[in-house]
Phi, psi and omega in degrees: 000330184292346199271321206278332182256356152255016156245034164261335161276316170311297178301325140315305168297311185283354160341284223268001167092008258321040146340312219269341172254050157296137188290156154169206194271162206039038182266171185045003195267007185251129189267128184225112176261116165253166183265167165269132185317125191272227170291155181059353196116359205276145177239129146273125186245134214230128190256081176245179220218093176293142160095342176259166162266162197299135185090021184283153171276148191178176185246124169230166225204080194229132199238151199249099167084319177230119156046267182266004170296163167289153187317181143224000163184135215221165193192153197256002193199154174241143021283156194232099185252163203175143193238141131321075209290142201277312184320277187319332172271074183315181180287156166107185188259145176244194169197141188246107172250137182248113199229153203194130144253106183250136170068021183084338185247127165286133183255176173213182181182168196187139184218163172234185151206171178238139172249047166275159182315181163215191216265341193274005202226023137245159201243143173206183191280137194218166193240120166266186200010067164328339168278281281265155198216137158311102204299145187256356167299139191302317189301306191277339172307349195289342204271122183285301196320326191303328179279068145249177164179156206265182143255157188311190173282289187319302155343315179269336148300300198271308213256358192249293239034088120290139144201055168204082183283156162225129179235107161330101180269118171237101180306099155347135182242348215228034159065034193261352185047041180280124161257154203204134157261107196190167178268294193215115186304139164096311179250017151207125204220341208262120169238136156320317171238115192277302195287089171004302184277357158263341171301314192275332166287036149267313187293359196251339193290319192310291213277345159286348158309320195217072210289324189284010183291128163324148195314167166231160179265169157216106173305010250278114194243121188301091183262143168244133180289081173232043154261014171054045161319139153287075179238157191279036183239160176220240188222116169341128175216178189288335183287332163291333152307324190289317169307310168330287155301330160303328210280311184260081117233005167283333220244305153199163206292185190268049189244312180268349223237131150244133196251158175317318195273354170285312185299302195313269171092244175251009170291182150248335136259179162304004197261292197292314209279304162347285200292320176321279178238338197076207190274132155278187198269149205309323182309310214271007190216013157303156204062021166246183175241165169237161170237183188228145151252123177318301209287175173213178163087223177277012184289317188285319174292331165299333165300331179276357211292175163056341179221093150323318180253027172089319190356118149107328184289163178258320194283140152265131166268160187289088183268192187245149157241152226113306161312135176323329184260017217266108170239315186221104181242141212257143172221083204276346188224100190307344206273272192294019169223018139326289181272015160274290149350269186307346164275335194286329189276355172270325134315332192119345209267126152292143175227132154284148150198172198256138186280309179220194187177120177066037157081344213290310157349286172330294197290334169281305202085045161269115162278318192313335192267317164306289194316302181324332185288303186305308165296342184272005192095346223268148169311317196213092175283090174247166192242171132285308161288051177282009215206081190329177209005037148292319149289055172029066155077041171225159202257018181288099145198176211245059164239175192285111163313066183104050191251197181214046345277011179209143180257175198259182193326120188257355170282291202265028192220146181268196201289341176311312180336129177240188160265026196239341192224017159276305210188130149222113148268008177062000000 
């Protein structure tokens, strides 16, 4: 991408006749930073003069793409901060000129950025317990939250637009380092995938099909026996974690996997990488997957140990934000964590949340907990109900409001933003 926006600049000076930075004294001396798109799509942006001190007085002068345009933003001193209307700013690459008289001399400064979505800045429909199949023993079926049930993955990947799964991990105890995907032993045991490495070798078949699909999640939530079944499952620990990643890097390589140390890059935490440079952009990450870990608490501190900012790891963890390792962060109940949400996703933060929970939504048709969800921003809507006549004869179901399948962000993205620069697989 660095190459590609500097022969985006290059290509402008001769536009431009390479007027507007001709040498001479103050050419290049003004320095220009931009942020990565906040709320509405809006960018901060910072004008200085390296070697002055801060408040020096001067007229600066900044302009968008050509030159000779009218300002879009004057300022009496420098440094010079300013935001970027994400509405005002279209897809694609841009270039910012800066112009300042300090110390008696015109400086100048000339900067790019690329505005195509990025990855934090769509939003789509995700499945929760993404296996489940509805226990067919008389006793346990019986259980309302338990009645539901998935389609298959690919199926949901394809002909549903899912892109966010959640899969139950349940660990082998009997030294076989077998993971098994299921909600709870003995009495909801029915799965689409039984085996950890066949759910994610479906998700890999989908997506070498269909190599331009927007990133997809994968969710992994560690489960422990912890109603103490006498079943052959046991309990996570760091060395099992540790299995963990290996276990998805048999299924896929990191050319597919987008990871904690692709965001990170040369900051030192996720945070600092967030605020920085920000999410890259979805061209630059189609066809891969990311993955998330459900927990919090030590499933999380073990994951971090020795690597605080993720280093080396595959899962985005279930963060505090703010924390080194804070990216992705889990929020299950949109209604009194609305506006919470939307400042996190307005920081830079992926957020998961839930549409409904345990059928009861389904059975009413209470919407309300979708939309408030759909509205907050959250990155990842997930459902039971991705799948019209499902909801036991109520018109209750969970997909992206105009999406393809997924649209873009409505806290962090502007009005240009279409779902077509989300995801076409055509």
């Amino acid at each position: 991408m660095r190459k590609h926006l500097i022969l985006i600049v290059a290509v402008a000076f001769v536009a431009s006749g390479c007027l507007y930075l001709k040498p001479g004294a103050g050419a290049f001396q003004l320095e220009i930073t931009v942020g990565p798109p906040g709320a509405h799509g809006d960018r901060a942006a910072l004008v200085r003069a390296p070697g002055f001190p801060d408040g020096t007085a001067t007229s600066v002068e900044v302009r968008l793409d050509d030159p000779r345009s009218e300002p879009v933003a004057t300022g009496a001193q420098l440094p010079f901060t300013f935001t970027i209307s994400g509405d005002a700013v279209g897809n694609g690459t841009h270039l910012i000129y800066a112009v300042a008289r300090v110390d008696g001399k015109a400086r100048r400064g000339l900067s790019g950025f690329d505005n195509r979505p990025r990855l934090n800045q769509l939003q789509s429909v995700g499945t929760h317990n993404s296996y489940h199949l509805i226990p067919t023993d008389e006793l346990w079926s019986q259980i309302q939250p338990w009645q539901y049930f998935e389609s298959p993955l690919a199926v949901q990947l394809g002909a549903e637009g899912v892109r966010q799964f959640e899969l139950d991990v349940n660990l082998a105890n009997d030294g076989s380092g077998r993971m098994d995907v299921f909600h709870v032993p003995i009495v909801d045991e029915l799965t689409r995938c039984r085996a950890l490495v066949d759910c994610l070798s479906e998700i890999k078949g989908w997506s070498d099909a269909f190599p331009g699909h927007a990133p997809v999640a994968v969710q992994l939530e560690l489960k422990d026996n912890d109603l103490g079944f006498p079943v052959p499952y046991g309990y996570w620990d760091a060395d099992a974690l540790d299995d963990l990643d290996a276990l998805i890097r048999t299924v896929f390589t990191e050319e597919d996997m987008f990871t904690p140390d692709d965001l990170r890059g040369a900051h030192s935490t996720l945070p600092e990488a967030i605020s920085k440079s920000g999410w890259p952009t979805i061209d630059s990450v189609r066809g891969q997957v990311m993955f998330l870990m459900d927990n919090g608490g030590s499933p999380r501190s073990w994951y971090a140990q020795g690597r605080p900012a993720l280093q080396g790891r595959v899962l985005f963890t279930n963060a505090s934000p703010g924390a080194p390792d804070a990216a992705f962060i889990k929020r299950n109940d949109p209604v009194p964590e609305a506006a919470e949400i939307a400042e996190l996703v307005a920081a830079g933060y992926v957020v998961r949340t839930r549409s409904d929970s345990d059928t009861v939504e389904a059975r009413t048709n209470d919407t309300a907990r979708r939309d408030v969800a759909f509205a907050s921003g959250a990155q990842w809507v997930s459902s039971d109900f991705v799948v019209a006549g499902r909801a036991f004869g109520t018109p209750y179901v969970v997909q992206v409001p105009g999406g393809t399948p997924s649209r873009c962000n409505p806290v962090n993205t502007g009005s240009w933003c279409t779902p077509t620069m989300i995801e076409s697989l055509g």
